[in-house]
DSSP file (Angstrom, degrees, kcal/mol; ACC not computed):
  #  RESIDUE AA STRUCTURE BP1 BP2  ACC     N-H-->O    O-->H-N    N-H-->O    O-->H-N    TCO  KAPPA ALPHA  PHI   PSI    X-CA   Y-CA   Z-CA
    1    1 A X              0   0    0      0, 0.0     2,-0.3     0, 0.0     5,-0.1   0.000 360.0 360.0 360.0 136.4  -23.4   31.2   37.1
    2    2 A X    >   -     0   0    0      1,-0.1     3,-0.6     2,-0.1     4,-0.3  -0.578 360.0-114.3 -68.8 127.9  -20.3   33.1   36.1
    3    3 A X  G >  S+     0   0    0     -2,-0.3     2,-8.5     1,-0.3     3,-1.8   0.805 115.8  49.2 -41.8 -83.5  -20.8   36.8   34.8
    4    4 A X  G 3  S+     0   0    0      1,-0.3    -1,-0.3     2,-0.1    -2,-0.1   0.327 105.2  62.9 -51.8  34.3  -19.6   36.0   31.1
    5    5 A X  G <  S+     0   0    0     -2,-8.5    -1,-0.3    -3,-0.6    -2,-0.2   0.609  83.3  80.5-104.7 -48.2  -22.1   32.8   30.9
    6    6 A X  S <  S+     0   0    0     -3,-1.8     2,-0.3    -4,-0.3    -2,-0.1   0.264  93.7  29.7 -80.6   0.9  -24.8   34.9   31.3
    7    7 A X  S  > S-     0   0    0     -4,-0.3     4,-1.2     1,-0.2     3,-0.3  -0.892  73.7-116.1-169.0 153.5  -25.3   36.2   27.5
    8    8 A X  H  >>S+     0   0    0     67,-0.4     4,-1.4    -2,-0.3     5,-0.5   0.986 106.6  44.1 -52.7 -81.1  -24.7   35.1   24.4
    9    9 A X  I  >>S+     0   0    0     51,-0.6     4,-1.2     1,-0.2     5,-0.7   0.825 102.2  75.0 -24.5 -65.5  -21.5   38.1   22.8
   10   10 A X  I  >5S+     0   0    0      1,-0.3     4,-2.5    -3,-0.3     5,-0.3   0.785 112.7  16.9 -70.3 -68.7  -19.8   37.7   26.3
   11   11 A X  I  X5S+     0   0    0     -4,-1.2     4,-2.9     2,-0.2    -1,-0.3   0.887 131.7  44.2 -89.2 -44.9  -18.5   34.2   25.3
   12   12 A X  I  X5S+     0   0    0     -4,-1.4     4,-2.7     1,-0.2     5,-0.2   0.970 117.9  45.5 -79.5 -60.6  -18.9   34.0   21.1
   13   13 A X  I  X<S+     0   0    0     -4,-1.2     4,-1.5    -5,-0.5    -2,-0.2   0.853 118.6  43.5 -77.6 -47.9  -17.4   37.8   20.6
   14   14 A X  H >X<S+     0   0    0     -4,-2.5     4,-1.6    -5,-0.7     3,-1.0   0.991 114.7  52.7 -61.3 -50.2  -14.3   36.8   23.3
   15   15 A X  H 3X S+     0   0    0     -4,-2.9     4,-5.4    -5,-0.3    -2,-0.3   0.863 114.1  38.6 -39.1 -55.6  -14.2   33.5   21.4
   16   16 A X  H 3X S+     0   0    0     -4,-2.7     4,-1.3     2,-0.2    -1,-0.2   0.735 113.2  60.0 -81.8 -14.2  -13.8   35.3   18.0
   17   17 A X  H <X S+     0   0    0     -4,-1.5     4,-1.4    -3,-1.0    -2,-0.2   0.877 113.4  35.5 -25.9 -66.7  -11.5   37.8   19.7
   18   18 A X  H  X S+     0   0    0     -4,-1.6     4,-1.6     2,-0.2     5,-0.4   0.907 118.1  52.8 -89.0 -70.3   -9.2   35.3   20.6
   19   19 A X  H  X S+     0   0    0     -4,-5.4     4,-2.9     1,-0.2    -1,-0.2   0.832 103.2  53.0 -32.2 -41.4   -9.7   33.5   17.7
   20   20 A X  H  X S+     0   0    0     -4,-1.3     4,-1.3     1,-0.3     5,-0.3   0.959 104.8  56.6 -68.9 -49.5   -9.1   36.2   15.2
   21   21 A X  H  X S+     0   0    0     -4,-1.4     4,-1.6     1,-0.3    -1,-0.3   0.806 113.7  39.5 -64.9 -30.0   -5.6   37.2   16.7
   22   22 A X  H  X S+     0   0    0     -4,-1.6     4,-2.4     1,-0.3     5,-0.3   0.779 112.4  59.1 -94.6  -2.6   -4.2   33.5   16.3
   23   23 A X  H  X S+     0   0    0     -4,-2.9     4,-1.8    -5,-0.4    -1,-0.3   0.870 108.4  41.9 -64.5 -26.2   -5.8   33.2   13.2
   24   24 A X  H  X S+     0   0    0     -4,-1.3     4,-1.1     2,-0.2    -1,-0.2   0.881 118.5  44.7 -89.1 -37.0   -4.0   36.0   11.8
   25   25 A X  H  < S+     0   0    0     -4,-1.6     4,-0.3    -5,-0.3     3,-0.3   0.968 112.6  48.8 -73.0 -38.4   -0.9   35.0   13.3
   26   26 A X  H >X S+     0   0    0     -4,-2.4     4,-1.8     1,-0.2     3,-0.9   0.920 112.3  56.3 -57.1 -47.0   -1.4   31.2   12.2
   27   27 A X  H 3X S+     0   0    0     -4,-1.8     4,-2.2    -5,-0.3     5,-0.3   0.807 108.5  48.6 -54.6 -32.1   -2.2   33.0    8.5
   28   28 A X  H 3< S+     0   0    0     -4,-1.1    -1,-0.3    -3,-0.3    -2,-0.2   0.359 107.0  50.1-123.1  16.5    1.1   34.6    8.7
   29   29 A X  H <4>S+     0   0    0     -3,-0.9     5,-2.2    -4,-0.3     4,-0.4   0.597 114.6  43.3 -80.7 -40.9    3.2   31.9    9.5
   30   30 A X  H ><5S+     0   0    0     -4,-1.8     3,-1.2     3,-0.2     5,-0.3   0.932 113.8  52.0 -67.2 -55.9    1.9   29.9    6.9
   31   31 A X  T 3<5S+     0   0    0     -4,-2.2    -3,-0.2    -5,-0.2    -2,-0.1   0.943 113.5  49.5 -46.3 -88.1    2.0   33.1    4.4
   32   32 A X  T 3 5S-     0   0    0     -5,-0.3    -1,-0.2    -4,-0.2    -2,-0.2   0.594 108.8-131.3  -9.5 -37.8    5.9   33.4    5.6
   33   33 A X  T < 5S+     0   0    0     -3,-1.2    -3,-0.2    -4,-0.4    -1,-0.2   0.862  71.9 130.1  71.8  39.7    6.2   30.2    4.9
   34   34 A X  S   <S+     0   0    0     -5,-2.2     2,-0.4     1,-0.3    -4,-0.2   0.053  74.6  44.3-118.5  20.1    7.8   29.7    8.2
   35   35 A X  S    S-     0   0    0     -5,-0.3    -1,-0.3    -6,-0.2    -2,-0.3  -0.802  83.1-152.7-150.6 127.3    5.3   26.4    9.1
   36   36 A X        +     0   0    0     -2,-0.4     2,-0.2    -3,-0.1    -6,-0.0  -0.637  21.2 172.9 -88.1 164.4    5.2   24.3    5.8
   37   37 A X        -     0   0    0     -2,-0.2     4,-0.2     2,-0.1    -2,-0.1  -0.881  38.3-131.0-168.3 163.4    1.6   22.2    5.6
   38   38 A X  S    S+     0   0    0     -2,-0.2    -1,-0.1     2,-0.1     3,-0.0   0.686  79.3  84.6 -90.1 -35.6    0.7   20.2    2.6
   39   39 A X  S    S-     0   0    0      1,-0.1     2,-0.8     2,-0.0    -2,-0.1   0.193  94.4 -88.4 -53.9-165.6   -3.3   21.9    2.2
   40   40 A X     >  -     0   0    0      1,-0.3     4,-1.7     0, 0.0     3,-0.2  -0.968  27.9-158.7-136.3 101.1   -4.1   25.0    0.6
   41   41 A X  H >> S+     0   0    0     -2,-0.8     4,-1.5     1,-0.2     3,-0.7   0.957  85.8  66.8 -49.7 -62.9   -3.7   27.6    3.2
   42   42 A X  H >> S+     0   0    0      1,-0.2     4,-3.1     2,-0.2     3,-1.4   0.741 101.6  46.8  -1.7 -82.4   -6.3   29.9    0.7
   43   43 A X  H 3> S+     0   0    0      1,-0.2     4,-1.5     2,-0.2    -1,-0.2   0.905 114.0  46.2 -57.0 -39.4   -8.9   27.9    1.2
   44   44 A X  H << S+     0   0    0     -4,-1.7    -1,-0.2    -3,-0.7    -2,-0.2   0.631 107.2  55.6 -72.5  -1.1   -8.4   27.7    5.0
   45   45 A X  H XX S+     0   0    0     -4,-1.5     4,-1.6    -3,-1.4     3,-1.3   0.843 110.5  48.0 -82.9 -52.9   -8.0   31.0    5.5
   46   46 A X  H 3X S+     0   0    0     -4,-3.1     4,-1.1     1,-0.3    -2,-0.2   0.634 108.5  47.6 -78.9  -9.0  -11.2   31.4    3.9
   47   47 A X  H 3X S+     0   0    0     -4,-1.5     4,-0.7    -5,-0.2    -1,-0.3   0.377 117.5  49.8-105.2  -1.2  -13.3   28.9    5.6
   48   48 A X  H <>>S+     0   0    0     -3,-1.3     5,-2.1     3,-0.2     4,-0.5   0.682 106.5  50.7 -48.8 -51.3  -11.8   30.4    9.0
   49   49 A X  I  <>S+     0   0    0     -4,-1.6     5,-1.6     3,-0.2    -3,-0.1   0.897 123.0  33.0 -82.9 -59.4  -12.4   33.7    8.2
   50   50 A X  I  X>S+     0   0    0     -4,-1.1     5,-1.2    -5,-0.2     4,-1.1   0.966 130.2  24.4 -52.8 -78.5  -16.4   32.6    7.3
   51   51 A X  I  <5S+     0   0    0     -4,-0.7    -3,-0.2     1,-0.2    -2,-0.2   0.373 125.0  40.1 -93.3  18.1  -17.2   30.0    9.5
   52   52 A X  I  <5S+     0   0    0     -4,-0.5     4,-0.3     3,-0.1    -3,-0.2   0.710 129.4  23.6-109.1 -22.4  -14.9   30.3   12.6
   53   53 A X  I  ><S+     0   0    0     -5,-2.1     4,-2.5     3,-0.1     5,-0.2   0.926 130.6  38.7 -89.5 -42.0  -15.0   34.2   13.1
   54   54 A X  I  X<S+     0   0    0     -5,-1.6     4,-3.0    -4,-1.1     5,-0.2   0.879 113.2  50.9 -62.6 -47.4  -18.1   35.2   11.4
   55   55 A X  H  ><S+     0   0    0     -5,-1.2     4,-6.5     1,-0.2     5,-0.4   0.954 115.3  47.9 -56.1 -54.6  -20.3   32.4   12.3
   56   56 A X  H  > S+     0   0    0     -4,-0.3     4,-1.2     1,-0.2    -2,-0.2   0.848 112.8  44.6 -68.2 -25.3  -19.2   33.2   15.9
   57   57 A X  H  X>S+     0   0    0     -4,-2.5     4,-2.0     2,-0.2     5,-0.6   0.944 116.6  44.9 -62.0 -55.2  -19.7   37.0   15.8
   58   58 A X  H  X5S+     0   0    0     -4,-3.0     4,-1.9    -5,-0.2     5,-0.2   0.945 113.5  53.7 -56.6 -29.7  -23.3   36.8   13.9
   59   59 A X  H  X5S+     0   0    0     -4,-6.5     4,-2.6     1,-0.2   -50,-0.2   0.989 112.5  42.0 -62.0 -49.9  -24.3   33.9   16.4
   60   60 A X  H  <5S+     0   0    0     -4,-1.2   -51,-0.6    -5,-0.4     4,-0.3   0.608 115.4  53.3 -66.4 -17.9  -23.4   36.1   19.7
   61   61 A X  H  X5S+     0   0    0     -4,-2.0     4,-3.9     3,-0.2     3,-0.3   0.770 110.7  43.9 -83.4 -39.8  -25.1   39.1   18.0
   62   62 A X  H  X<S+     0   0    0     -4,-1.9     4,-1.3    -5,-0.6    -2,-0.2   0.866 116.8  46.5 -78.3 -33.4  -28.3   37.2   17.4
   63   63 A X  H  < S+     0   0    0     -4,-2.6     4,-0.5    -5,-0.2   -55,-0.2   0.795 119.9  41.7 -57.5 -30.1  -28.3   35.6   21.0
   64   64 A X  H >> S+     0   0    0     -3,-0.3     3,-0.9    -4,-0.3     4,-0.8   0.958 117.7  43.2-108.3 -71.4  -27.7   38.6   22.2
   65   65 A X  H >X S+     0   0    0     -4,-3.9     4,-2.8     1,-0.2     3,-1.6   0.939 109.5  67.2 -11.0 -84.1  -30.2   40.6   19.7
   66   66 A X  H 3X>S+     0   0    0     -4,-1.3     4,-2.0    -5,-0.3     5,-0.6   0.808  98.6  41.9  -0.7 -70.8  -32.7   37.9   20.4
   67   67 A X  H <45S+     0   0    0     -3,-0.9    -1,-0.2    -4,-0.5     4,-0.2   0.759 114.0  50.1 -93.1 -11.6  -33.5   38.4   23.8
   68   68 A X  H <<5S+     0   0    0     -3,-1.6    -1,-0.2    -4,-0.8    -2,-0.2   0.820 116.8  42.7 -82.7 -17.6  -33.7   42.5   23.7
   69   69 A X  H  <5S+     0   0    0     -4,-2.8    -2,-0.2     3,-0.0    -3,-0.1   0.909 133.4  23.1 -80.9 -37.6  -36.1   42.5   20.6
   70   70 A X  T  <5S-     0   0    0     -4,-2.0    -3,-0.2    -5,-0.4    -2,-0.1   0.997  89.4-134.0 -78.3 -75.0  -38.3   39.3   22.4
   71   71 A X      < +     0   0    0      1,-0.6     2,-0.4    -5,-0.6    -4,-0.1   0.833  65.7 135.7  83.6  80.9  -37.5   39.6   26.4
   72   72 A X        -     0   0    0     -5,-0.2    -1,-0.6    -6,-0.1     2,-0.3  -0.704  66.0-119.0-101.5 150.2  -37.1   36.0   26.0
   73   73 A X        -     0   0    0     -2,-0.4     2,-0.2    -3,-0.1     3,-0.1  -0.788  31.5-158.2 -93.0 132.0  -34.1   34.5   27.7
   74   74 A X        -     0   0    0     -2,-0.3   -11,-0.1     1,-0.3   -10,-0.0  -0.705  50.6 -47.7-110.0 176.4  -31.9   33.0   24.9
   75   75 A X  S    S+     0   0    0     -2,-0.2   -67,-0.4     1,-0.1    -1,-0.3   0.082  74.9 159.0 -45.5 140.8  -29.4   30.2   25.7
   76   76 A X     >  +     0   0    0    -69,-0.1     4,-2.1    -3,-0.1     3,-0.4  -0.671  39.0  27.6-148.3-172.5  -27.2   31.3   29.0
   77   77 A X  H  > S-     0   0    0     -2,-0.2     4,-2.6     2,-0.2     5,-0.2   0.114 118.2 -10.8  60.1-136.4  -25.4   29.3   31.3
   78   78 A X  H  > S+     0   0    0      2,-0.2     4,-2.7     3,-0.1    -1,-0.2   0.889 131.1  56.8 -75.1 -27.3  -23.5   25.8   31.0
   79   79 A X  H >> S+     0   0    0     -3,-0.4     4,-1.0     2,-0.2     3,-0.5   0.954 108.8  49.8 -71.1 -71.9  -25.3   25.2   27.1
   80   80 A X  H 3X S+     0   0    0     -4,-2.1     4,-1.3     1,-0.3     3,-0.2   0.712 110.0  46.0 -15.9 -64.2  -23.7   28.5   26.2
   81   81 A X  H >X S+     0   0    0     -4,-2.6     4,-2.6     2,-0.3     3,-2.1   0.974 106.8  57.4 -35.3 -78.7  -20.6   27.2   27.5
   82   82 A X  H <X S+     0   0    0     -4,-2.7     4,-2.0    -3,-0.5    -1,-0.2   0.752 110.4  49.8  -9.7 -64.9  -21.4   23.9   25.6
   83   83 A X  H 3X S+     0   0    0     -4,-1.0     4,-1.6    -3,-0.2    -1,-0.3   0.723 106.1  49.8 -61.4 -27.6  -21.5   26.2   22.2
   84   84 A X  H XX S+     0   0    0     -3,-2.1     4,-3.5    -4,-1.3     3,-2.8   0.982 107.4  50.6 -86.7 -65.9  -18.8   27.7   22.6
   85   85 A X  H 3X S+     0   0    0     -4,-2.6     4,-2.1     1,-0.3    -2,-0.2   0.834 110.5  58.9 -34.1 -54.5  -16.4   24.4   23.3
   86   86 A X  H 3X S+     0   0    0     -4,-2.0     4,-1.5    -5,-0.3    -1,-0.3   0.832 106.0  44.7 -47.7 -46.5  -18.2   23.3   20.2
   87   87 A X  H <X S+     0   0    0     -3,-2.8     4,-1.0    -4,-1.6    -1,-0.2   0.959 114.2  50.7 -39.9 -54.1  -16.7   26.4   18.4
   88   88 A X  H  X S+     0   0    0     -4,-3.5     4,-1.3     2,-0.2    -2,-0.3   0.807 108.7  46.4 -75.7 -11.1  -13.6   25.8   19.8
   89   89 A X  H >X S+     0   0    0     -4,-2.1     4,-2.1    -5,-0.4     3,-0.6   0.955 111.9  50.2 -80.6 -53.8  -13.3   22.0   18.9
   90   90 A X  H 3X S+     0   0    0     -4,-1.5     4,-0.8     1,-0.2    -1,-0.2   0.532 110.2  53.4 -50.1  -5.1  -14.3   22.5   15.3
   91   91 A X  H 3< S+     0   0    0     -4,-1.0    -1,-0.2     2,-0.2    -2,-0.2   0.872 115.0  45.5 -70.4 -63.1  -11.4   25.6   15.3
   92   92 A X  H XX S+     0   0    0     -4,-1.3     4,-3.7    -3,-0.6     3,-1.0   0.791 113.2  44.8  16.6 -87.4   -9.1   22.9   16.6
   93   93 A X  H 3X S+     0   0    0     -4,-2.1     4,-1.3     2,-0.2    -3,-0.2   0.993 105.0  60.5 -63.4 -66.2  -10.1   19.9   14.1
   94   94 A X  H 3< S+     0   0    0     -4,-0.8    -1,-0.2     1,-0.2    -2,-0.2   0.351 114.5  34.6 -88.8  19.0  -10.0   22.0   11.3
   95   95 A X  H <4 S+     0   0    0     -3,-1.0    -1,-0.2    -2,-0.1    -2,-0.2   0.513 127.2  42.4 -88.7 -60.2   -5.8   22.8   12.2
   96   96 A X  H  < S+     0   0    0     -4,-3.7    -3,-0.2    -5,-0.1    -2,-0.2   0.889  98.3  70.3 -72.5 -57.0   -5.3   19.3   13.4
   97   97 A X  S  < S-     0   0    0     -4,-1.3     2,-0.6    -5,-0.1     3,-0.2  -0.321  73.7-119.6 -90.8 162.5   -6.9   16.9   11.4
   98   98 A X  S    S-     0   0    0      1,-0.3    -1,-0.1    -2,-0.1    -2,-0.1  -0.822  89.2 -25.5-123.8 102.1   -6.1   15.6    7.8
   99   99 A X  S    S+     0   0    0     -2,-0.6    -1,-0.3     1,-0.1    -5,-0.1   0.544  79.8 129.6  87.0   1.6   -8.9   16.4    6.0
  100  100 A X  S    S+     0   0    0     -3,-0.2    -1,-0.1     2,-0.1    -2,-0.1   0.755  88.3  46.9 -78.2 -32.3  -12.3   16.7    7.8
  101  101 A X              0   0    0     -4,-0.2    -1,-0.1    -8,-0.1    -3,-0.1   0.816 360.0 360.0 -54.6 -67.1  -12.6   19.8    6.1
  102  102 A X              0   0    0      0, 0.0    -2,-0.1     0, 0.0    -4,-0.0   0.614 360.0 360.0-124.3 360.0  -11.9   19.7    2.8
């Protein structure tokens, strides 16, 4: 299994890492007004902001939390993996697609 598989932050905290910097840059092209789009950037900024950075920090904190307060193994491996692609398609869709969101 690959080191950064093996707990929950390694993958959700890079994820929102990563995320956060093109979100800000994607925010400030739209704010520039240098990529028109027809939505209401506001709101997608703000449902970004909750549920693609936030979600993903508190989830990787809680995985991560989880298993030092319990000494339970929380979700590792290829399901980690699994969540995270699942962040990243709904990150994705809610650029790409017309409407799924709002």
């Amino acid at each position: 299994m690959p080191f950064f598989l093996r707990s929950g932050f390694r993958v959700l905290f890079l994820a929102a890492g990563l995320g956060s910097l093109l979100l800000m840059l994607s925010w400030l092209l739209f704010f520039s007004e240098q990529i028109n789009t027809q939505s209401n950037t506001n709101d997608w900024h703000a449902h970004e902001m909750i549920f693609g950075y936030t979600m993903a920090v508190i989830i990787g904190f809680l995985l991560t939390a989880t298993q030092n307060w319990t000494k339970l193994k929380t979700t590792n491996g290829y399901s980690l993996l699994s969540l995270g692609i699942a962040w990243l398609i709904a990150r994705i869709l809610s650029v790409t697609g017309d409407d799924y969101i709002f």
